[in-house]
C-alpha positions as CSV (number, residue, x, y, z in Angstrom):
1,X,-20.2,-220.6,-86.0
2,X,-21.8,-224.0,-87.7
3,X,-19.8,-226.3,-89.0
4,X,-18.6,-226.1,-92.7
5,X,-18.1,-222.8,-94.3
6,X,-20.6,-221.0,-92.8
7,X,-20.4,-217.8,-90.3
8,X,-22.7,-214.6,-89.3
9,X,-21.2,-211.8,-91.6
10,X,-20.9,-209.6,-88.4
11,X,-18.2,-212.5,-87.0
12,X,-16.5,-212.0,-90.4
13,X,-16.5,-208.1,-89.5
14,X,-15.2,-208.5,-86.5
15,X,-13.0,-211.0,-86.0
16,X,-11.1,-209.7,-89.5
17,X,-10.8,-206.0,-88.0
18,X,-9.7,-207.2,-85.1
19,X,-6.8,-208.8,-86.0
20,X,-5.9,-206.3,-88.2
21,X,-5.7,-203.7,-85.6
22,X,-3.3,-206.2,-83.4
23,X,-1.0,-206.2,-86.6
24,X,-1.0,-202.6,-87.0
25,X,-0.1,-201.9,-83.8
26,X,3.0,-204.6,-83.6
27,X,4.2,-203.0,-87.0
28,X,4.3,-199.4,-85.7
29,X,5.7,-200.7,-82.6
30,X,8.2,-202.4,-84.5
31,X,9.1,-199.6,-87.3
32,X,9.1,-197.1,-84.1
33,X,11.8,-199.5,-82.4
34,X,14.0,-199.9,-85.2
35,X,14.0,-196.4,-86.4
36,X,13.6,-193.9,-83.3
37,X,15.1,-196.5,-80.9
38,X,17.6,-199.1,-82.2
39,X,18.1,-196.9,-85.4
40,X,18.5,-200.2,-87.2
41,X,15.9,-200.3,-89.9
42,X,15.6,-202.9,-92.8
43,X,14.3,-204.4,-95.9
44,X,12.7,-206.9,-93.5
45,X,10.6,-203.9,-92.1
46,X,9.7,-202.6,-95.5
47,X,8.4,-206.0,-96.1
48,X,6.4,-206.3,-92.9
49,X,4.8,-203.1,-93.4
50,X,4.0,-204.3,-97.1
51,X,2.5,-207.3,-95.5
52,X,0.3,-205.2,-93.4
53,X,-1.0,-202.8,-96.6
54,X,-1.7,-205.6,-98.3
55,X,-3.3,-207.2,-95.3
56,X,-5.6,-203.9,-94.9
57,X,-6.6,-204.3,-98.1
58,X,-7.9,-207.7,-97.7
59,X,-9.8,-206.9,-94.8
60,X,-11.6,-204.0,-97.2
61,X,-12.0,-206.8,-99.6
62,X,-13.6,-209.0,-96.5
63,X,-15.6,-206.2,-95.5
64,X,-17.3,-205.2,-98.9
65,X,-18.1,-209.6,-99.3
66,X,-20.1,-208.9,-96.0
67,X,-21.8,-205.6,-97.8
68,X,-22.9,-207.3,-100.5
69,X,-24.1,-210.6,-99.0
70,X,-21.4,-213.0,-97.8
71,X,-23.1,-215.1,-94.6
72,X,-26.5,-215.3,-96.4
73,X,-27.4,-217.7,-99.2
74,X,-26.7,-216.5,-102.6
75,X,-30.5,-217.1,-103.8
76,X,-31.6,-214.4,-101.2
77,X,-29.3,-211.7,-102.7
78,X,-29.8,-209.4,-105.6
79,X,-28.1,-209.9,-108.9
80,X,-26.2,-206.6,-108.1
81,X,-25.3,-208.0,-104.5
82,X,-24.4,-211.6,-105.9
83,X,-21.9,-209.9,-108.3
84,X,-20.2,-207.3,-106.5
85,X,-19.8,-210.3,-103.7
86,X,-17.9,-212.6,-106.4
87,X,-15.5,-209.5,-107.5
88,X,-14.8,-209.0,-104.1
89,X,-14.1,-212.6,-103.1
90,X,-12.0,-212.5,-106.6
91,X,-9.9,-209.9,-105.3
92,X,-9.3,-211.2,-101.9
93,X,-8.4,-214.7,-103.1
94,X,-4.8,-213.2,-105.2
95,X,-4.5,-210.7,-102.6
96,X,-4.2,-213.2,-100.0
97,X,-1.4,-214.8,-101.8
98,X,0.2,-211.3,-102.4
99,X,0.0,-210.5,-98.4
100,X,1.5,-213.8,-97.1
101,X,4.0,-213.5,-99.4
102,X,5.6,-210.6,-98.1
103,X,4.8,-211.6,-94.5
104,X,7.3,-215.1,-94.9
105,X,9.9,-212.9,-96.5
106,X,10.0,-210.7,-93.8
107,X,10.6,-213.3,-91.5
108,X,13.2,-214.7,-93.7
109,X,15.2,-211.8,-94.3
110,X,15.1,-211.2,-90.2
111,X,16.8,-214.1,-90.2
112,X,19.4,-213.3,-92.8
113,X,20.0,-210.1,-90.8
114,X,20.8,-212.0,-88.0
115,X,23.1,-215.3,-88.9
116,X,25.7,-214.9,-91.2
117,X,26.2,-218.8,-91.0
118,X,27.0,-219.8,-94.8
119,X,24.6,-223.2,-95.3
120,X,21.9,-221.5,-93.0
121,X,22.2,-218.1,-95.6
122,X,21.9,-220.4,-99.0
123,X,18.6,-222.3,-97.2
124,X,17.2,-219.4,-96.6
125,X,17.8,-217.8,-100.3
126,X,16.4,-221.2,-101.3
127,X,13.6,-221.0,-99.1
128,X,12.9,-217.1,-100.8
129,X,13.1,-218.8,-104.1
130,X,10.2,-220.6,-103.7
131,X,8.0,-218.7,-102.0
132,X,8.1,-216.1,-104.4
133,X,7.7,-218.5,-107.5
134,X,4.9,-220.7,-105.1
135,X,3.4,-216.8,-104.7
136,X,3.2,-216.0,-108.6
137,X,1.7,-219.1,-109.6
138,X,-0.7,-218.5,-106.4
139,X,-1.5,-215.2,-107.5
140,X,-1.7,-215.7,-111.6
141,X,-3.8,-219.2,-110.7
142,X,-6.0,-217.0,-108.7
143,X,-6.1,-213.6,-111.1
144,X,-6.7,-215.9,-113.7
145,X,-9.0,-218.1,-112.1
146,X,-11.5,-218.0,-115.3
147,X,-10.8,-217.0,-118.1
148,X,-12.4,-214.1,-119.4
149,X,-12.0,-213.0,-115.9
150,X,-15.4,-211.7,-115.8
151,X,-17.3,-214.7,-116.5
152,X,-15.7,-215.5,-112.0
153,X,-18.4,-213.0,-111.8
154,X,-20.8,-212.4,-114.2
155,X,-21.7,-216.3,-115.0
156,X,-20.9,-215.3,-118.7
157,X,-19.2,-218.7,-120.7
158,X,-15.7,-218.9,-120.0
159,X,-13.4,-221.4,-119.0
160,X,-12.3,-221.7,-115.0
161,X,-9.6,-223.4,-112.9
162,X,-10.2,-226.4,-110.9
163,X,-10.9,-224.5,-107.9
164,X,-10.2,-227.8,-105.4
165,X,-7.3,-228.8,-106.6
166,X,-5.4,-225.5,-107.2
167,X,-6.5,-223.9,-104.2
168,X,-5.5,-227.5,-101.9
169,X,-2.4,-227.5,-104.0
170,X,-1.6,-223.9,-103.2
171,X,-2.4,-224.7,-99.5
172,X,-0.7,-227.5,-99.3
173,X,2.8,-225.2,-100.3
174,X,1.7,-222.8,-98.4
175,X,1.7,-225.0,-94.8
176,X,5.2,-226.3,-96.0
177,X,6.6,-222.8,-96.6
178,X,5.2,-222.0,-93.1
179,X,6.9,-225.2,-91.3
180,X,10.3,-224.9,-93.2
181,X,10.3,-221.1,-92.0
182,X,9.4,-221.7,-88.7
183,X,12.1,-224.5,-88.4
184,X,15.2,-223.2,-90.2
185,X,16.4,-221.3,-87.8
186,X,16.4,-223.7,-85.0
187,X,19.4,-225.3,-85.8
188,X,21.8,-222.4,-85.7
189,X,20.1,-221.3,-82.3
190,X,20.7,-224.6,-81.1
191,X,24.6,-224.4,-81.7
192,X,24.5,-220.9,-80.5
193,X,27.3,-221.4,-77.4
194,X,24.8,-219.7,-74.6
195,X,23.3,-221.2,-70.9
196,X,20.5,-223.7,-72.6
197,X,17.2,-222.1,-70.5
198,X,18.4,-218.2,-73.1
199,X,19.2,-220.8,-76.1
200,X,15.4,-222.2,-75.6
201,X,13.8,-219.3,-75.4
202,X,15.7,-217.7,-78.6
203,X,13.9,-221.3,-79.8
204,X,10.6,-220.5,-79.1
205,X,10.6,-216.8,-79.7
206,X,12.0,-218.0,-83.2
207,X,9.8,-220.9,-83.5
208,X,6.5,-218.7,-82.9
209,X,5.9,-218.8,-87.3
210,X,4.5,-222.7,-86.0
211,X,1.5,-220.9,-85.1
212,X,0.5,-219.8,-88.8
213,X,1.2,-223.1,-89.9
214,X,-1.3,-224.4,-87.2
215,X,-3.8,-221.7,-88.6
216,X,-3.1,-223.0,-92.4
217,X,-4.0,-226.9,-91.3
218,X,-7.3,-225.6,-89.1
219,X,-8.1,-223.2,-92.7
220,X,-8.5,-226.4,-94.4
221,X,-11.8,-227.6,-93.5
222,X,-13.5,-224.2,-94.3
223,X,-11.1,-223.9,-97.7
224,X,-13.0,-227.1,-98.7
225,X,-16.2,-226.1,-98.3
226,X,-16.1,-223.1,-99.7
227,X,-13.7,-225.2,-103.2
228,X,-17.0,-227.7,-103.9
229,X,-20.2,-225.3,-102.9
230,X,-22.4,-224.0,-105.5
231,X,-23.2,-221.1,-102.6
232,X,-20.1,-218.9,-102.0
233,X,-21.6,-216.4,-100.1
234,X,-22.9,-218.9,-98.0
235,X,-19.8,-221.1,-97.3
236,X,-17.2,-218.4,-97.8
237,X,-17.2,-216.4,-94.0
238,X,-15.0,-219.6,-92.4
239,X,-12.4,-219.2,-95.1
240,X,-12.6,-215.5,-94.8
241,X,-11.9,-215.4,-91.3
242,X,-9.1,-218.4,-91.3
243,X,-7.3,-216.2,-94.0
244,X,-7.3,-213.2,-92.6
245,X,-6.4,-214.5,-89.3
246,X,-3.5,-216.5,-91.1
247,X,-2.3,-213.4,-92.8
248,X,-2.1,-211.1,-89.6
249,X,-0.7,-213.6,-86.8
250,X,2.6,-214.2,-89.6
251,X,3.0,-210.1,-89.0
252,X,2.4,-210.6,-85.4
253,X,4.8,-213.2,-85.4
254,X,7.3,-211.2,-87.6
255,X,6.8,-207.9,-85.2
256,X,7.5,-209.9,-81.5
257,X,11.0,-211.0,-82.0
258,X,11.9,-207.0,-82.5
259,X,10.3,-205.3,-79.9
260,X,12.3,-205.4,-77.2
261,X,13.4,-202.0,-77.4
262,X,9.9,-200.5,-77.2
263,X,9.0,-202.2,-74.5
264,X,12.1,-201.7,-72.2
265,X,11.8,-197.3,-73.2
266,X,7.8,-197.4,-72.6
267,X,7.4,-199.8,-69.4
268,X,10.9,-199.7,-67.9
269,X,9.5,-201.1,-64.8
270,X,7.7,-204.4,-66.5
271,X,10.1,-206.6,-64.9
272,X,10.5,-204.7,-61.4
273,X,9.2,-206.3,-58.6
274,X,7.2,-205.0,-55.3
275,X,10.2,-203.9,-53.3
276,X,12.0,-202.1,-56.2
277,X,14.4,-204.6,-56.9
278,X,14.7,-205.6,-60.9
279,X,13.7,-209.7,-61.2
280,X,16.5,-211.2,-62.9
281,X,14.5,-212.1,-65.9
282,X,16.6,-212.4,-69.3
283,X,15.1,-210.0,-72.7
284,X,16.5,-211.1,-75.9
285,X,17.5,-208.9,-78.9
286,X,18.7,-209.8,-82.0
287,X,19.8,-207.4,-84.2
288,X,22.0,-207.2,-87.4
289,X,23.0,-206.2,-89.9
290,X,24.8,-209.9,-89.7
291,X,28.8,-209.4,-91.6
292,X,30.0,-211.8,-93.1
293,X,31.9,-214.4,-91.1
294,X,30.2,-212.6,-88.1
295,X,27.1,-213.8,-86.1
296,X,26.2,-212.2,-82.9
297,X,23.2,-212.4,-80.3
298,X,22.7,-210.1,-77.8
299,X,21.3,-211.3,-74.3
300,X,20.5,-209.2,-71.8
301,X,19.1,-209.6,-68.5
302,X,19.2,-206.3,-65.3
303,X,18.4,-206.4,-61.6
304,X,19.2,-203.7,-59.6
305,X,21.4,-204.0,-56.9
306,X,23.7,-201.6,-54.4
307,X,27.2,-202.1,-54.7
308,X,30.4,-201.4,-56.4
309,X,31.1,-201.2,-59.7
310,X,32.7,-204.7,-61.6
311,X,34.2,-205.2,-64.7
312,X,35.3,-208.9,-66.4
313,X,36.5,-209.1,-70.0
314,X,38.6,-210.4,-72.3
315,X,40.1,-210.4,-75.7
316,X,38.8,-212.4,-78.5
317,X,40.1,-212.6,-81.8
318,X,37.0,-211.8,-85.2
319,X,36.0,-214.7,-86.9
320,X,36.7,-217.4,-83.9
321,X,34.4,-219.1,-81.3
322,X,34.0,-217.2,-78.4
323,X,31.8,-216.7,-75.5
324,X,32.3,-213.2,-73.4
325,X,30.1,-211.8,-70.8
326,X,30.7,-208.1,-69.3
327,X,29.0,-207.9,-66.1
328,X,28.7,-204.3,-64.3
329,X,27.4,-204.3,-60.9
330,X,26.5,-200.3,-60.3
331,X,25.3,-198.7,-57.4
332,X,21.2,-198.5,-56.9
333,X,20.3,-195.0,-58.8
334,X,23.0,-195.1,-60.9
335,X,23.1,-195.4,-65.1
336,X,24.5,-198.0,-67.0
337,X,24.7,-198.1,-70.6
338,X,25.4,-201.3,-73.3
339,X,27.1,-201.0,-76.7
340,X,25.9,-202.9,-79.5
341,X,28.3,-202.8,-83.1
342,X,30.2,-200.1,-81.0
343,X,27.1,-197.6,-80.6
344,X,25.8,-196.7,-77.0
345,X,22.2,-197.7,-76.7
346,X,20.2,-195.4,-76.4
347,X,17.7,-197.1,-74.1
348,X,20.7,-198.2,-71.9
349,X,18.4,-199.2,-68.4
350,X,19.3,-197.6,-65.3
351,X,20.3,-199.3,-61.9
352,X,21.1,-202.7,-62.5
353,X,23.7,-205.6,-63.9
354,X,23.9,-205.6,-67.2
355,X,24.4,-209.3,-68.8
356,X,25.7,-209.3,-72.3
357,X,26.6,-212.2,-74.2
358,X,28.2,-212.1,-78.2
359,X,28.5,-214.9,-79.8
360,X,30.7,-215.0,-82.8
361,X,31.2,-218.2,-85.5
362,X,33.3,-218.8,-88.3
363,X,35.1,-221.2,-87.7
364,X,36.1,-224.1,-85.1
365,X,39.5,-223.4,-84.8
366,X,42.0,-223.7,-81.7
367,X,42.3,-219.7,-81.0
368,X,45.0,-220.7,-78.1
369,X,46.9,-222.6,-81.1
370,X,46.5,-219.5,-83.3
371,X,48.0,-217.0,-80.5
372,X,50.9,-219.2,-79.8
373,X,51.6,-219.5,-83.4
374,X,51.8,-215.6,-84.5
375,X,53.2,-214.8,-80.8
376,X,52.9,-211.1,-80.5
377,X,51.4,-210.0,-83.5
378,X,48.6,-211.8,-82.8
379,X,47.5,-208.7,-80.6
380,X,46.5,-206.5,-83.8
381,X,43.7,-209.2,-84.8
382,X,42.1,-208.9,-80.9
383,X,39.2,-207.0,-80.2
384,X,39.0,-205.5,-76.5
385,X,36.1,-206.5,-75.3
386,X,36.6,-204.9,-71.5
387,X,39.6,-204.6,-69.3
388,X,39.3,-206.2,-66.3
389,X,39.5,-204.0,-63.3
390,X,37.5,-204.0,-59.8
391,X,37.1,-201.2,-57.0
């Protein structure tokens, strides 16, 4: 690829169709997992798989550009060819908009799913607000790039947009967007009360939107080329494939955090070592819906191991700080199962401890003060986590 905006049409082809596959595959992984496995389906999935029509549709758009001439010099094509290039480029350009869109708000409302936390909810309906009104200025500035809209295409007299500066204005919203959604959630996984090494992994996991802000900053160069040249079909192929690849890694990145389930029913044995043994190797899985008052993360982590069955718990009162871990040690062969919301999993992995760790917040509030307070009554607000008993 030469420097600027220029790329063979083939690598345009390619590289576009390519990517798209990856982010069809993680969304049907991840509508499988959360409607066959986890049975936990949500408006954040109906948005991801909006993303990734939209997304299908820009690589059509991509594809047809290449048809009709994008990677060769506009003065080699035919009139037909130039024109049906410059409606297709039209079309990807709002479509783009359309596809991130619903890519960031998938993420987002992940995230409201998962933390119920009161400041972290109104940030992240603020954060909503202005993608969607950043995405229908995107998408009018770019439907109505010239006005008549044919004269984008046809070269008819008409009246057009500054393409620089609204398309560097646009990106320039559109990198923010992606830092501020890569970034809000670190805080609350931060305070979340579990060992630091699962806490900085939730971090990263979480923190993986960085990468399509990386993609927006390297789509820069190519975006200007393609803002100032006289020779779209020439200088357009780098923006394409920047775009595209934008576009598809925020699904990718959307899909990961969820497929946890999928991956334990399919390769059960991922983590399993040569002599049979289960590496102690920790699998997170976030799931909501979040209640209100009510935030919980799930850790897990299995090994196998002979032995005899042990069972810690405790009680903890709804709506306090608490930590609780229920550790069951069962014989090699055996099954164990794990309840999340107070549903048996129904991937529940055999032969091995099971590590679970809830973490509720509210409030920071003294819950030995509290119990001492209301004395005996204070049992009808406990929740049983697990009795303790040994043999």
């Amino acid at each position: 690829m030469a420097a600027g905006g220029h790329a063979p049409g083939d690598a345009v082809t390619g590289v576009t169709i390519a990517f798209t596959i990856l982010a069809f595959l993680a969304t049907f992984a991840r509508i499988y997992t959360r409607t066959r496995i986890v049975h936990n389906a949500g408006l954040d999935d109906l948005f991801n798989s909006i993303a990734l029509a939209l997304t299908i549709v820009l690589t059509a758009t991509m594809c047809m550009q290449v048809k009709y001439g994008m990677g060769r010099h506009a003065d080699t094509l035919t009139e037909h060819e130039n024109k049906y290039s410059l409606i297709w480029f039209w079309a990807s350009v709002w479509i783009y908009y359309l596809a991130l869109c619903f890519a960031k708000l998938s993420i987002i409302l992940q995230y409201l799913r998962i933390f119920p936390n009161r400041r972290f909810r109104r940030a992240c309906f603020a954060l909503i607000a202005i993608i969607v009104g950043w995405t229908m200025w995107a998408f009018l500035s770019a439907l109505f790039a010239c006005w008549p809209i044919h004269s984008f295409w046809d070269g008819s007299e008409g009246t057009c947009l500054n393409r620089l500066a609204v398309w560097f204005s646009n990106a320039a919203v559109n990198i923010a967007t992606d830092l501020a959604t890569a970034i809000i959630p670190l805080p609350v996984l931060k305070s979340l009360n579990i060992p630091k090494k699962q806490r900085y992994i939730l971090m990263a996991v979480f923190g993986l939107g960085g990468v399509v802000c990386i993609i927006s900053v390297l789509r820069l160069s190519a975006l200007y080329a393609i803002s100032v040249s006289s020779d779209v079909s020439w200088d357009n192929p780098l923006a394409a494939i920047w775009s595209s690849t934008e576009v598809n890694v925020g699904i990718l990145c959307s899909c990961l955090p969820t497929l946890k389930g999928c991956v334990t029913r399919f390769f059960p044995h991922l983590f399993t070592s040569s002599n049979g043994s289960r590496r102690v190797t920790p699998v997170f899985e976030l799931s909501g819906p979040a209640t209100r008052g009510k935030c919980q993360a799930h850790i897990s982590a299995n090994r196998s191991q002979t032995g005899k069955e042990k069972q810690i718990g405790r009680f903890s009162r709804l709506g306090k700080k608490f930590s609780t871990s229920d550790i069951k040690e069962m014989e090699e062969g055996s099954q164990s199962s794990s309840s999340s919301h107070g549903r048996t999993s129904p991937n529940a992995l055999t032969s091995g401890i099971h590590v679970t760790t809830i973490v509720e917040q509210e409030e920071e509030r003294d819950m030995d003060e509290e119990i001492g307070r209301q004395g005996s009554e204070s049992i009808k607000g406990l929740v049983p986590v697990e009795p303790y008993h040994s043999t």
